[in-house]
C-alpha positions in Angstrom: 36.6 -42.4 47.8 36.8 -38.9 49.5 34.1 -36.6 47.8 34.2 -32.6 48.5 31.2 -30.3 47.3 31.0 -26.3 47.3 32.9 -25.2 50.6 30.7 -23.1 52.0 31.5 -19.6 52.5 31.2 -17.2 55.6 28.2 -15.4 53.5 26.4 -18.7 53.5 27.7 -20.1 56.8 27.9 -18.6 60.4 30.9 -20.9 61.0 32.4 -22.1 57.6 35.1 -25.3 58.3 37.5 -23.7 55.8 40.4 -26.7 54.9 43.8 -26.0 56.6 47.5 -27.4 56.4 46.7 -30.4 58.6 43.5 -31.4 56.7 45.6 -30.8 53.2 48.8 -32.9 54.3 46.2 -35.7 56.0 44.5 -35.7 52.4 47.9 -36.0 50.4 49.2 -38.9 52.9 45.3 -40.6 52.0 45.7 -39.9 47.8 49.1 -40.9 47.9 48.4 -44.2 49.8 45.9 -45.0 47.0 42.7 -43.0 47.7 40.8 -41.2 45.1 39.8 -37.7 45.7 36.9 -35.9 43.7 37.0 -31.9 43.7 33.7 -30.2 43.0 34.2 -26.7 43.4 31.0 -23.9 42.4 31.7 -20.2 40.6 33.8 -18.0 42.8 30.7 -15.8 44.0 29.3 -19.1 45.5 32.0 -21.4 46.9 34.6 -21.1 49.4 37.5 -21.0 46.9 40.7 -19.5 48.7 41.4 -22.5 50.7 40.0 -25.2 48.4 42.5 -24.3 45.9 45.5 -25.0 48.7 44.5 -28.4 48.2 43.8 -28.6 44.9 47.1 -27.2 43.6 48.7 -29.8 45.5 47.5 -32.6 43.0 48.2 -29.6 40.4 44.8 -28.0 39.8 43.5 -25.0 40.5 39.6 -23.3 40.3 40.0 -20.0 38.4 38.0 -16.8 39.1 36.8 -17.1 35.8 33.1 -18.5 35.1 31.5 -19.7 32.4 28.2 -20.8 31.8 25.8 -18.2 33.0 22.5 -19.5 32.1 19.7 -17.2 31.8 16.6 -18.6 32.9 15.7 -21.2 30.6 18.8 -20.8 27.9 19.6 -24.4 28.3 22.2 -23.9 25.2 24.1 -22.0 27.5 25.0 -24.5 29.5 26.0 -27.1 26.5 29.2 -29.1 27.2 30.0 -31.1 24.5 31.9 -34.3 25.1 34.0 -35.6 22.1 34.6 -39.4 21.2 37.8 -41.5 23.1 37.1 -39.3 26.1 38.9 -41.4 28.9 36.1 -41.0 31.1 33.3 -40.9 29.3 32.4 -43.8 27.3 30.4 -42.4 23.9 30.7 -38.3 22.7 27.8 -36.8 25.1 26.2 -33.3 25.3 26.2 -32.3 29.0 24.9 -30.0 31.0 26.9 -27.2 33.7 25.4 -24.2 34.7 28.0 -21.4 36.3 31.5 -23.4 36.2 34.9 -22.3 37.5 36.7 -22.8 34.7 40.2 -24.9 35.6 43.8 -24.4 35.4 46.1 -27.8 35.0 49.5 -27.8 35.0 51.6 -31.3 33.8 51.2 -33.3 36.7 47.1 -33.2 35.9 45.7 -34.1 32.9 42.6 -31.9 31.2 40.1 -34.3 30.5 37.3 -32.2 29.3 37.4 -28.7 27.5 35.0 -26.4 25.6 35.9 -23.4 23.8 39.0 -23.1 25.1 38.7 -23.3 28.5 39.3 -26.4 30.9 36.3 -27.8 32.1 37.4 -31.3 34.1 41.0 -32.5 35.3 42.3 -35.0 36.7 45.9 -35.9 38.1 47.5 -39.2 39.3 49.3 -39.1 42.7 51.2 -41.8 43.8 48.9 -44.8 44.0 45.7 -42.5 43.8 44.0 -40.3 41.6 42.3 -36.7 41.6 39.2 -35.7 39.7 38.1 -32.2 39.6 35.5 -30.3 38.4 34.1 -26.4 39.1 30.5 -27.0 39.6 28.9 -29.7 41.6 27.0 -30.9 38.5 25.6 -34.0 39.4 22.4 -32.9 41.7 18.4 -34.4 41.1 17.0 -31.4 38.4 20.0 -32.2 35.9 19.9 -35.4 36.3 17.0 -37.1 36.6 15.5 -36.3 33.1 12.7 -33.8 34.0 13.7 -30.2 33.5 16.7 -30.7 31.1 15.9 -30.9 27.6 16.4 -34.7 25.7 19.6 -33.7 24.1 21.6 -33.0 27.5 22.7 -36.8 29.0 23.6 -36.1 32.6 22.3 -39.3 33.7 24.5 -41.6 31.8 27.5 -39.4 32.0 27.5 -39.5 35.9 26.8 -43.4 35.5 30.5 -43.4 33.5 32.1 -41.1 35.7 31.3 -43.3 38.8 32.4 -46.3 36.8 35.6 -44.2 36.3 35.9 -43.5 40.0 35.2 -46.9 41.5 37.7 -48.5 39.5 40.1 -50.7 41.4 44.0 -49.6 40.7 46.5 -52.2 40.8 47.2 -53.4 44.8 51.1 -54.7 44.9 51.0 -58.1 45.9 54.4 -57.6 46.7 57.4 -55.5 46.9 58.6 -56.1 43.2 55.2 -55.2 42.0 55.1 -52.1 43.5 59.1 -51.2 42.1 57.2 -52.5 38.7 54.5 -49.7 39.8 57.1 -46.9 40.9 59.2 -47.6 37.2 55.9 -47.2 35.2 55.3 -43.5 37.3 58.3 -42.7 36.4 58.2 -43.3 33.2 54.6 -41.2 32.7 56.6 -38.5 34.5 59.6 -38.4 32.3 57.3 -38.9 29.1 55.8 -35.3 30.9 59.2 -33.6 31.3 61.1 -34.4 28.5 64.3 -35.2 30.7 67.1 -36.7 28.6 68.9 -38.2 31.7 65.6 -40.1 33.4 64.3 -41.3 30.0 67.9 -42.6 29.2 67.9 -44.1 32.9 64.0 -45.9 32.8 64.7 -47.7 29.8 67.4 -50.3 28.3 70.0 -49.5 25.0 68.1 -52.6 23.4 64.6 -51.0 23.7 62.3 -51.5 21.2 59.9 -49.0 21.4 56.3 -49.6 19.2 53.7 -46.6 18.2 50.3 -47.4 17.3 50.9 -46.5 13.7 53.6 -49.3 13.6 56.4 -47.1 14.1 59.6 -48.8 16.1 62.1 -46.6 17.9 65.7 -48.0 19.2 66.5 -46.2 22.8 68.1 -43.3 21.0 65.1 -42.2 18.6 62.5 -42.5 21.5 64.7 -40.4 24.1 65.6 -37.9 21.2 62.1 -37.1 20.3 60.9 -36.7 23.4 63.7 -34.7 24.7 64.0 -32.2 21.4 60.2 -31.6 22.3 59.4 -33.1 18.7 56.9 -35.0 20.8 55.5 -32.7 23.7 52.9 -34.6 26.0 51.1 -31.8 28.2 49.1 -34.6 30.1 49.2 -38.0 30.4 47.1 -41.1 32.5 47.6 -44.8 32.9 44.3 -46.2 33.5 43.1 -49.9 33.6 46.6 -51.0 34.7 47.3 -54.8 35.4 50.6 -56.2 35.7 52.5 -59.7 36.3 56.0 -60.3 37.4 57.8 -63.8 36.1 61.1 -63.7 37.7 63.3 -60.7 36.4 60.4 -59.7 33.5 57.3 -58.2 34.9 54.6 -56.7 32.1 52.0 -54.1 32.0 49.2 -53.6 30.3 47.1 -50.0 30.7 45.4 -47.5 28.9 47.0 -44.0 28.0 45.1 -41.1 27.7 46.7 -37.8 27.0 46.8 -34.3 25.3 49.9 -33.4 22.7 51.7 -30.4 21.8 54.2 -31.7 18.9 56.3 -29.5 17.2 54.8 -28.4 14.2 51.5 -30.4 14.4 49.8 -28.3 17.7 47.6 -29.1 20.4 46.1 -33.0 20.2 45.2 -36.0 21.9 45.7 -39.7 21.9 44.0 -42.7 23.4 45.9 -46.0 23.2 46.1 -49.4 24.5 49.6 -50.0 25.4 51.8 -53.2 26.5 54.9 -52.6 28.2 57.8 -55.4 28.8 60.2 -54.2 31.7 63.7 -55.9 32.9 65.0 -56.3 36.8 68.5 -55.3 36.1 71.3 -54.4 38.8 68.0 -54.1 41.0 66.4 -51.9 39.0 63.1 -51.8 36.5 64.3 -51.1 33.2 61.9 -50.4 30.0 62.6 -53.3 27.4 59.4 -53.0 25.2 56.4 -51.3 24.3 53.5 -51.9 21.5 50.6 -49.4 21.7 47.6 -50.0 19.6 44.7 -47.3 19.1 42.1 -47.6 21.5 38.8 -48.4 19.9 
């Protein structure tokens, strides 16, 4: 884990390090190989945000000029962040505390993970075998945590004990070149579920797929593509966490949990949390999506 805090600006610092091509493309290489990187920015007035965003919007996310959360004195309320149930980070709904936030800006590689009012709050983005969190404030220091100037009602504490459980999870380590094709079909699937694309999703997946929503709705190859590609079904943001897999000769199956935010046609912005099993097929030397069954996430 790679953790970056408040760059430091040349008001604050004599000699700031400010992070450059070399240090972005050596970060991107680290990510990509499986590394997982946490961004916590500060407002703009007090962090070094011009550079730090030339890395963010690599893993796309970017730190706004826009702050929120300026708490006077000892306006506590002011900095209330609420966090609502099935959260894929947290565990439980929690009222958290941030005090003078850049406010984010995702676009659908990252996934918004925690909003209020509107404005993004926390993001995170999958990138090859790693994984980006991001956040505009460094949060997580000794007064708001440690249960002595924050009022009861704000749970710092056991929010930064989920969010480290989130971090120091393990992702799935290939134990072998089929395993990580497995891995490489299941991106691409999350990215084509993102874009919509008629051709990929027709490509990733088999005519005889049988394709299972949590409500108990089944869709044939033709119904899922179609709904995805009319944009009846929108996904703005999507993660796979928990992943496991095993490969048994030409069938290899996975078993994660989605998270994501919706746009469907009709029904506006949403969310879903699912458990989801997904049966893939070596065919012609290629992964191909045979089935999947999602249940709600409890």
């Amino acid at each position: 884990m790679y953790i970056i805090v408040d760059p430091d600006t040349k008001k604050e610092t004599e000699n700031p390090h400010f992070i450059e091509n070399q240090h972005i493309k050596a970060i991107q290489t680290w990510v990509k190989n499986g590394g997982t990187l946490v961004l916590l920015a500060n407002d703009t007035a007090n962090c070094e945000i011009l550079h730090f965003n030339q890395l963010a919007t690599v893993f796309g996310i970017r730190f706004s000029d826009k702050s929120r959360n300026m708490v006077k004195n000892n306006m506590f309320e002011q900095g209330a962040v609420t966090v609502q149930p099935g959260n894929p980070i947290f565990k439980e709904g929690r009222k958290l505390y941030l005090k003078e936030i850049s406010v984010l800006e995702a676009d659908k590689s990252a996934r918004t993970v925690l909003t209020e009012g509107g404005d993004v709050i926390m993001a995170t983005a999958a990138y090859g075998k790693g994984r980006v969190f991001a956040l505009g404030d460094p949060w997580l220091y000794n007064e708001y945590v440690d249960g002595k100037k924050l009022p009861s009602e704000f749970d710092n504490f056991n929010a930064a004990r989920d969010l480290a459980a989130w971090l120091l999870q393990t992702p799935p380590v290939p134990a072998n070149e089929e395993e990580a094709d497995v891995l490489d079909a299941v991106e691409e699937l999350r990215l084509a579920l993102l874009s919509g694309d008629r051709k990929t999703l027709e490509n990733i997946t088999l005519p005889e797929l049988s394709y299972g929503y949590s409500g108990g709705k089944i869709e044939n190859q033709t119904a899922f593509v179609d709904q995805l590609a009319s944009g009846r079904s929108n996904f703005t943001a999507i993660s796979f966490t928990d992943q496991t897999l095993s490969v048994v000769g030409n069938t290899a199956i996975v078993r994660h949990i989605l998270s994501a935010s919706t746009n469907d046609a009709g029904k506006g912005p949403g969310s879903v949390h699912l458990s989801v099993l997904l049966v893939w097929v070596k065919q012609n030397g290629a992964w191909k999506l045979l089935a999947r069954q999602a249940v709600k996430k409890i």
